[in-house]
N, C-alpha and C positions, 0 to 999 in steps of 0.2 A: 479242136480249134487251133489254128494256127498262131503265131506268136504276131501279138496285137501292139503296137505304138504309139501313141497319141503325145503332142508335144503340143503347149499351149501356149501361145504368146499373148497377151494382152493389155489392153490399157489400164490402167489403173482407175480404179472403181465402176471396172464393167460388170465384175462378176466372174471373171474367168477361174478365180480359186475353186469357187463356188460349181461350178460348171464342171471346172475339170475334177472334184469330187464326186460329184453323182453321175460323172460319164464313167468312170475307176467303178464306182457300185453298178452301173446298170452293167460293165463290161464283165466284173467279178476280176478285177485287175488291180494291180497294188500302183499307191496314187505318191506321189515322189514333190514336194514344194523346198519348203524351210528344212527337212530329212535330209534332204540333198547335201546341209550344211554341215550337220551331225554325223555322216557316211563318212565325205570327204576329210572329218578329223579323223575320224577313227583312223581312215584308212592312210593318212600321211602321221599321226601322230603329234599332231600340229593340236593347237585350242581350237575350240568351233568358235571363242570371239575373234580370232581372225579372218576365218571365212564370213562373219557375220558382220564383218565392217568395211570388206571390201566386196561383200553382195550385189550384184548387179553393180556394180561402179566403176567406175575409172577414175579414180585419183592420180593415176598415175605417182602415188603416193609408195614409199620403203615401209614394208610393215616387219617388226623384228620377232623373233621366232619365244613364244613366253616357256614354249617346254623345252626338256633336258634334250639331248641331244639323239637325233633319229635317222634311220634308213629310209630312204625313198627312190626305189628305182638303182639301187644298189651303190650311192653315192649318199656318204654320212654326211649330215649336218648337226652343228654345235648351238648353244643358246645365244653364240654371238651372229650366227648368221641372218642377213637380211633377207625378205622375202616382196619382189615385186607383185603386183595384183595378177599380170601375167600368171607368173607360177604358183600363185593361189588358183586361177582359172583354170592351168592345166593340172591340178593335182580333183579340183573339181570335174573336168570334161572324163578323165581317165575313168570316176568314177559313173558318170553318165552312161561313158560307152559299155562299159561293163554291165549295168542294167540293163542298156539294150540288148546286149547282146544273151544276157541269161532269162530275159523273163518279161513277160507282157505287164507295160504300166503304162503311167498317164503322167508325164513330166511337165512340170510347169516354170515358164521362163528360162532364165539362163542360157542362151543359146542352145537350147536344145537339139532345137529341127535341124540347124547348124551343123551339130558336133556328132550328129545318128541320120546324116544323112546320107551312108551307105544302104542303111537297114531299110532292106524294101516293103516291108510290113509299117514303115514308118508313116503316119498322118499329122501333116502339121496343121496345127487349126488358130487362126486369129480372134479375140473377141474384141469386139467396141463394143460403144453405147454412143448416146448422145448426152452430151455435157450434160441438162439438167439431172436427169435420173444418176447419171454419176456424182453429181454434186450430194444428189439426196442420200446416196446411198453410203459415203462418205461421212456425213454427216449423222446420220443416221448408227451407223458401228464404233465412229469415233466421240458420238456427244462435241461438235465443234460448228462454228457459224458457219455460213454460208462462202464468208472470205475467205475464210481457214480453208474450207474443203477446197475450192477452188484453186488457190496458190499450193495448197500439198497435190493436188492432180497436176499442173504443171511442170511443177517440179520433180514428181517422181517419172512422170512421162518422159519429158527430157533425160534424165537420168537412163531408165531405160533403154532409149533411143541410140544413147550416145555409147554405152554400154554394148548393145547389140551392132551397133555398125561399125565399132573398133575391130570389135573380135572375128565379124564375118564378111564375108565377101558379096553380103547382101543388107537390105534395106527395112529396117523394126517399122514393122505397118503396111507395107508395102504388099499389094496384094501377088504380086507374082512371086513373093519371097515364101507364097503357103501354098497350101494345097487349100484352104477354105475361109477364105473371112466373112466372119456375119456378126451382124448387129443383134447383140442381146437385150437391146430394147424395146424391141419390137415385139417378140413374144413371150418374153422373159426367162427365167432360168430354165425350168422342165420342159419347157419347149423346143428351145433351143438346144437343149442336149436331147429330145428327141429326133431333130433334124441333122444334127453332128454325129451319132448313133446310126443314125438311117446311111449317111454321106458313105460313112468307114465302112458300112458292112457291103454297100453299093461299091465302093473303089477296090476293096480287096477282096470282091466277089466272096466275104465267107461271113458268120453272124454263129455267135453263140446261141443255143436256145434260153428263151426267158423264160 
């Protein structure tokens, strides 16, 4: 089988965690979310609460360095140095491309589709819903009213949004920004990752045996 990509952007409380887990199992491919956050310390030597607070965000915010002092890309830094979200996103993307480039997985948010879109085995796929089943399904994981769920989908959406169109030269949501957006409330999870399944194996003419 050839080297498989899947990159998933979604709205918040569609499902697409969920979705891009059992597309990773039906693929037999390693599945890349909040890991993404854990790699990227390892691999710059930074705390993973740094990358965990400027997570999909644009603060535009200085965040200061909590470990001893380390090499990254062969320029030392000390525990005085500051760190823009920028260079948390680029010590983030370096790791991204690096997965793409060694091994078949399923990456979820973060610019992905973005930052691996040399890689021609790459499929970027969109999920929504429609507000109420999102509200429910919010509600439902978090134990929280109906207000609550509603003003946290807003808010993270926006977030999001504004996250992904800083960083890219294209538009969070936007259907020409993928290769596939569909509604995951309409057939729901297994389904939809049956017809995401179907799409990939269809666009790069190849399908592992089940």
């Amino acid at each position: 089988m050839e080297k498989i990509i899947i990159t998933i952007g979604r709205q918040f409380g569609s499902g697409g965690r969920e979705i891009g887990k059992k597309l990773a199992e039906k693929f037999g491919i390693s599945y890349y979310d909040k890991e993404l956050l854990q790699l990227a310390a390892k691999e710059s030597g930074l705390c993973s609460e740094l990358f965990e607070k400027a997570d999909e965000k644009t603060s535009g915010s200085f965040l200061q360095a909590l470990a001893m002092g380390f090499s990254m890309n062969g320029a030392i830094y000390q525990p005085n140095d500051y760190f823009t979200d920028a260079t948390l996103f680029q010590v983030q993307s370096d790791v991204i491309r690096k997965l793409g480039t060694e091994k078949s997985c399923v990456i979820v948010g973060r610019c992905a589709d973005y930052i691996l879109q040399d890689e021609k085995n790459c499929t970027n796929i969109f999920i929504h819903s429609c507000l109420s089943d999102r509200i429910r399904r919010i509600q439902d994981s978090m134990s929280i009213s109906e207000k609550e769920a509603l003003e946290l989908i807003r808010k993270t959406d926006k977030t999001r949004a504004s996250y992904y169109n800083y960083y890219t030269d294209k538009t969070w949501g936007a259907a020409m920004s993928y290769h596939l957006c569909i509604d995951s409330s309409i057939l729901g999870a297994d389904e939809t990752v049956e017809i995401i399944h179907t799409f990939i194996c269809k666009r790069l003419n190849s399908c592992p045996e089940q």
